[in-house]
VMD Tcl script that builds the backbone (N, CA, C; Angstrom):
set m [mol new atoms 222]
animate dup $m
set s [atomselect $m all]
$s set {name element resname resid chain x y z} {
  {N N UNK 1 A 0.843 -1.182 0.000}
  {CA C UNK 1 A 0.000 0.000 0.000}
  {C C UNK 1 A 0.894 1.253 0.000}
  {N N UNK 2 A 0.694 2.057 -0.789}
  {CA C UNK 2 A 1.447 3.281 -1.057}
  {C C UNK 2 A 1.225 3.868 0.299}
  {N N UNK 3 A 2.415 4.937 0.861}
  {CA C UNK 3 A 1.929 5.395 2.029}
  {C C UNK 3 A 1.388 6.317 2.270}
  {N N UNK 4 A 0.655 6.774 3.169}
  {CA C UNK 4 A -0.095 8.257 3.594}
  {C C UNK 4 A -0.060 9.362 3.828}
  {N N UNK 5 A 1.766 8.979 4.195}
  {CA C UNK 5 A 2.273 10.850 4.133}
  {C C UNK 5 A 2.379 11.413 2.821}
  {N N UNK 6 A 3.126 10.185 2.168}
  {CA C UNK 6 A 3.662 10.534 0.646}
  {C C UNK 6 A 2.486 11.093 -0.047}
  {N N UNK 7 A 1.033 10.984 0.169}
  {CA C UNK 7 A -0.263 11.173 -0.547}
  {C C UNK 7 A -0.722 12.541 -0.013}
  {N N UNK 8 A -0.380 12.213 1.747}
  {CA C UNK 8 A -0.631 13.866 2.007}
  {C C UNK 8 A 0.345 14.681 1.599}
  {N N UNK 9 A 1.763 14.999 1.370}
  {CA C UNK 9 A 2.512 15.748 0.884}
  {C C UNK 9 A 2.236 16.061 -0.457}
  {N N UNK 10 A 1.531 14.584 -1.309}
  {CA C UNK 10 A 1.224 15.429 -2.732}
  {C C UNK 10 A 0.282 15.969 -2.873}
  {N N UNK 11 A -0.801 15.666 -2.039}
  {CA C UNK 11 A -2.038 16.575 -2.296}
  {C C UNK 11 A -1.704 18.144 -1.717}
  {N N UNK 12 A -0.851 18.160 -0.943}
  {CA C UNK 12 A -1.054 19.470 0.153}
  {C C UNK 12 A 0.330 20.326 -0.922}
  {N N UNK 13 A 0.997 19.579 -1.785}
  {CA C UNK 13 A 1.942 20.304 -2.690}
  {C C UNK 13 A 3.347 20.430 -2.373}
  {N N UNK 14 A 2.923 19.747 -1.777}
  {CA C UNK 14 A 4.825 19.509 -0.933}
  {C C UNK 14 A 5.664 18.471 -1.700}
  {N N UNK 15 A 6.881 19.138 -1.967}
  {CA C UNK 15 A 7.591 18.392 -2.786}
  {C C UNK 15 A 9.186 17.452 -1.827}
  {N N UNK 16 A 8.759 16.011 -1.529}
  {CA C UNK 16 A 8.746 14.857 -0.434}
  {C C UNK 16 A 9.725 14.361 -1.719}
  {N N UNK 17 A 10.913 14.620 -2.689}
  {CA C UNK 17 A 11.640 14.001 -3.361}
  {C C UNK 17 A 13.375 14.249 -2.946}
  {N N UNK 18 A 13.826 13.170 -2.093}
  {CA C UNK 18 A 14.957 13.130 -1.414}
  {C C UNK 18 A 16.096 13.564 -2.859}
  {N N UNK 19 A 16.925 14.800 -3.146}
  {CA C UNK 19 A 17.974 14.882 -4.207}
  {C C UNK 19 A 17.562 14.468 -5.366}
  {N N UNK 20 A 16.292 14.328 -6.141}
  {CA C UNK 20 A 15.783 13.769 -7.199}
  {C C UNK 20 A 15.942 14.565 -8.755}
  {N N UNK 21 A 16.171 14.026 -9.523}
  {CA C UNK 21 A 16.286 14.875 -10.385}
  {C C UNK 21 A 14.703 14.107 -10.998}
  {N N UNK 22 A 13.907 13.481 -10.720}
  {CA C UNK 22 A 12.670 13.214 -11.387}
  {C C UNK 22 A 11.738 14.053 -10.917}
  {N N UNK 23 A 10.762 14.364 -12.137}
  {CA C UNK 23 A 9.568 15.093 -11.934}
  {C C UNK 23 A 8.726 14.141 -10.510}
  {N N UNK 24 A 7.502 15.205 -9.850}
  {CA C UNK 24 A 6.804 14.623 -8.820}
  {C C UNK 24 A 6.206 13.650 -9.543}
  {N N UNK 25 A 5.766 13.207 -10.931}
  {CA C UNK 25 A 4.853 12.235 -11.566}
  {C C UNK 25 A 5.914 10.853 -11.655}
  {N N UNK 26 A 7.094 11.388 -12.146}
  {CA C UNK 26 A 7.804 10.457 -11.970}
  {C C UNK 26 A 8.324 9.731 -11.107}
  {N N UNK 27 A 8.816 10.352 -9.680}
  {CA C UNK 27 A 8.958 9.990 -8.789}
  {C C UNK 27 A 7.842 8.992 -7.876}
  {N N UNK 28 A 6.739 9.358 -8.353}
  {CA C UNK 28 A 5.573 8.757 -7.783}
  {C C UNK 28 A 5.443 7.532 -8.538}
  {N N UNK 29 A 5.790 7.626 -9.735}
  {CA C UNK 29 A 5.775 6.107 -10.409}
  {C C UNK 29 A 6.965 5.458 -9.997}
  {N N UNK 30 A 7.943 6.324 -9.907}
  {CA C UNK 30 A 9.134 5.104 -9.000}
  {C C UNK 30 A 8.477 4.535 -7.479}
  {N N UNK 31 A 8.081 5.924 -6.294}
  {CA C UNK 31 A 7.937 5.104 -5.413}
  {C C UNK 31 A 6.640 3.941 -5.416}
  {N N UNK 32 A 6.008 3.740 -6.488}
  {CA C UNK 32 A 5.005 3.187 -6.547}
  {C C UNK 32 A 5.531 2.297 -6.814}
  {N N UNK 33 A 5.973 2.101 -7.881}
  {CA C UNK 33 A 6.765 0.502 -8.281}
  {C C UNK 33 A 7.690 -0.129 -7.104}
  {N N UNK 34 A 8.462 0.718 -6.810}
  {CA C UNK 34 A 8.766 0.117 -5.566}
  {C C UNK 34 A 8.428 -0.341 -4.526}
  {N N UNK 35 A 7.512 0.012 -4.255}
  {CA C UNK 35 A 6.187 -0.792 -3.102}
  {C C UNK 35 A 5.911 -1.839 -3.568}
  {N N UNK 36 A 5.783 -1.822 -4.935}
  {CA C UNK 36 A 5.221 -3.562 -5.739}
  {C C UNK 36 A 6.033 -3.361 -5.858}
  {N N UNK 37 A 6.662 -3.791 -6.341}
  {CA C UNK 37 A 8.039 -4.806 -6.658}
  {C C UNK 37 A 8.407 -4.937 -8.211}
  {N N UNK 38 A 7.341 -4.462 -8.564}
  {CA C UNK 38 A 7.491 -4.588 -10.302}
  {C C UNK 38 A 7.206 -2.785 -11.335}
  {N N UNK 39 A 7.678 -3.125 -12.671}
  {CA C UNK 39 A 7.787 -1.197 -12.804}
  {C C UNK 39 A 6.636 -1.146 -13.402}
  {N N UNK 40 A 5.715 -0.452 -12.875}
  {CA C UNK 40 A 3.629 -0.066 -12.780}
  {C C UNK 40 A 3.898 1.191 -13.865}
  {N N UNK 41 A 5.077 1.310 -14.557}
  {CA C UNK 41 A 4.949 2.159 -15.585}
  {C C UNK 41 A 3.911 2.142 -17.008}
  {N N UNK 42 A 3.753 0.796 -17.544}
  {CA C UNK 42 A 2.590 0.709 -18.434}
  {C C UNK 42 A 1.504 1.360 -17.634}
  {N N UNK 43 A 0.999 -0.293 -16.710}
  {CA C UNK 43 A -0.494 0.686 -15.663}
  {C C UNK 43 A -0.541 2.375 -15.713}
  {N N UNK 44 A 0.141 3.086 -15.241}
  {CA C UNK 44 A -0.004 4.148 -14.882}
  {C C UNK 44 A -0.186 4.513 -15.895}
  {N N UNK 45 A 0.772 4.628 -16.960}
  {CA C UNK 45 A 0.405 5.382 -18.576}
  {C C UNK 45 A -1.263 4.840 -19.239}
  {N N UNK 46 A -1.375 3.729 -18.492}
  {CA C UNK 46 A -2.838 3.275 -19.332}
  {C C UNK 46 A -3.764 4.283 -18.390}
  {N N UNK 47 A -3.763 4.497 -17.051}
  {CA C UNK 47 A -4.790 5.655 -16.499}
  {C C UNK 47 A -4.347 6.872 -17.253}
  {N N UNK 48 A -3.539 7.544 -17.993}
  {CA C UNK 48 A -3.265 8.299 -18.770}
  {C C UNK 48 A -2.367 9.270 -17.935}
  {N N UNK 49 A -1.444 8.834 -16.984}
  {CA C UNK 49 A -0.504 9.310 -16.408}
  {C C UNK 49 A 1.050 9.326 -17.483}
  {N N UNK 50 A 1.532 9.834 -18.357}
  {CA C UNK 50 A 3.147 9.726 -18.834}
  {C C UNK 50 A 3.955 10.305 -18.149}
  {N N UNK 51 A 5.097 9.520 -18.408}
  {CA C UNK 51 A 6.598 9.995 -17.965}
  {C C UNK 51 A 6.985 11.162 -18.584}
  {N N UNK 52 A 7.388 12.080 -17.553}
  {CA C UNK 52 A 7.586 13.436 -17.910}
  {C C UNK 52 A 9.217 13.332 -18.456}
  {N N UNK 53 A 9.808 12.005 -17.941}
  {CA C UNK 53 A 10.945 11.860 -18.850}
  {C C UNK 53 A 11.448 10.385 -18.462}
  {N N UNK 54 A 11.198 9.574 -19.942}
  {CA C UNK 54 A 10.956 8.239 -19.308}
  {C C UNK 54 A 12.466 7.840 -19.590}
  {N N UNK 55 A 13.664 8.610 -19.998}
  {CA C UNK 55 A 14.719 7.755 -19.509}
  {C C UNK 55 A 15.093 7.545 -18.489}
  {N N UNK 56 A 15.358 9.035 -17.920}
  {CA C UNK 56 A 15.192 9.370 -16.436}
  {C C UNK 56 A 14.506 7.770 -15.506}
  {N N UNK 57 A 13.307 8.165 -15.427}
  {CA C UNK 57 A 12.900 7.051 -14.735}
  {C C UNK 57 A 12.910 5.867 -15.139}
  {N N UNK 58 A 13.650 5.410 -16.211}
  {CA C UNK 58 A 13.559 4.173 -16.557}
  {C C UNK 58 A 15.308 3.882 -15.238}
  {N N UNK 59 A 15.994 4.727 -15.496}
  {CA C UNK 59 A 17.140 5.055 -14.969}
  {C C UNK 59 A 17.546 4.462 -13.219}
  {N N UNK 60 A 16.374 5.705 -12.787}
  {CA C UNK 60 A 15.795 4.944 -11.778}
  {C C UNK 60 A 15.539 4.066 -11.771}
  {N N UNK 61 A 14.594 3.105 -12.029}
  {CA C UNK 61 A 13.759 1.816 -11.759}
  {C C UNK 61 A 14.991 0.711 -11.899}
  {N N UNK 62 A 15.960 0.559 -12.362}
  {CA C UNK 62 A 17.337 0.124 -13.093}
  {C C UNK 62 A 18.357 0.254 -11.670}
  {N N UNK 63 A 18.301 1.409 -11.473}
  {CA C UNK 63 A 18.923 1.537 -10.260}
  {C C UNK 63 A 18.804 0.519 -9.023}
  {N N UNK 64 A 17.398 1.149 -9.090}
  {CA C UNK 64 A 16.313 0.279 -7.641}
  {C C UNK 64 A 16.081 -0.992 -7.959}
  {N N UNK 65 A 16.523 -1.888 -8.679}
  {CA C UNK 65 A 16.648 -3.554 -9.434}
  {C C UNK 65 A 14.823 -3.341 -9.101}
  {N N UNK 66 A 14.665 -2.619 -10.243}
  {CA C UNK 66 A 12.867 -2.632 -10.326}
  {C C UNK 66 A 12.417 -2.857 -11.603}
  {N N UNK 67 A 11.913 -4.043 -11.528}
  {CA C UNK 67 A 12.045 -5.195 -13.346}
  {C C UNK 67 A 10.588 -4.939 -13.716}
  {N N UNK 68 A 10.589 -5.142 -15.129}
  {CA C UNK 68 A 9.319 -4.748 -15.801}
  {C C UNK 68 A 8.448 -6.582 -15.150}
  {N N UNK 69 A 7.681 -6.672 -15.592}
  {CA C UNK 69 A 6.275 -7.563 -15.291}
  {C C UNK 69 A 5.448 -7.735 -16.544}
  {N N UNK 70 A 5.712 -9.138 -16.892}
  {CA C UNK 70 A 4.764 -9.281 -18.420}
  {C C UNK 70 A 3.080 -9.383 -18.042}
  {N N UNK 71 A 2.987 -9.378 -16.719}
  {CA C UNK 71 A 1.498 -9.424 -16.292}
  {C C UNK 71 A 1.237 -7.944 -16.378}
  {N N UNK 72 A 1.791 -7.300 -15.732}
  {CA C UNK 72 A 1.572 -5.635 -15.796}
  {C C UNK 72 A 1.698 -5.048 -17.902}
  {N N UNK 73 A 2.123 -5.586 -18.437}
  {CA C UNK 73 A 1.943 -5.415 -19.807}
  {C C UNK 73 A 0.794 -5.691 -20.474}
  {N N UNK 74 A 0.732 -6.987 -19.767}
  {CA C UNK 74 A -0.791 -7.509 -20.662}
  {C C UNK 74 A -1.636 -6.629 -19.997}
}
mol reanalyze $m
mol bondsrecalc $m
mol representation Tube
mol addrep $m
């Protein structure tokens, strides 16, 4: 479960990104994937969320040994 501060800091506009060079959309798709375990980057783009810079966070996710998911594709 994603956590509750991280949700109150984005709703309330607070920017909760430790030295990040990723956008808040991006960052939120990293810490999201990271909670699952797998990269929720399709999902999210299918609610019509994109990467404001998907090398960047592909970069990240690579970093964080955060592997794509052929279930999350289909």
């Amino acid at each position: 479960m994603f956590h509750r501060k991280e949700n109150l800091y984005w709703n309330a506009g607070y920017d909760n990104r430790p030295n990040s060079n990723l956008s808040r959309n991006d960052y939120r798709t990293l810490h999201l994937s990271i909670a699952a375990g797998v990269d929720l980057t399709p999902l999210i783009e299918f609610w019509g969320v994109h990467p404001d810079n998907l090398v960047d966070l592909t970069a990240a996710l690579k970093s964080k040994n955060v592997k794509c998911s052929k279930k999350i594709l289909d």
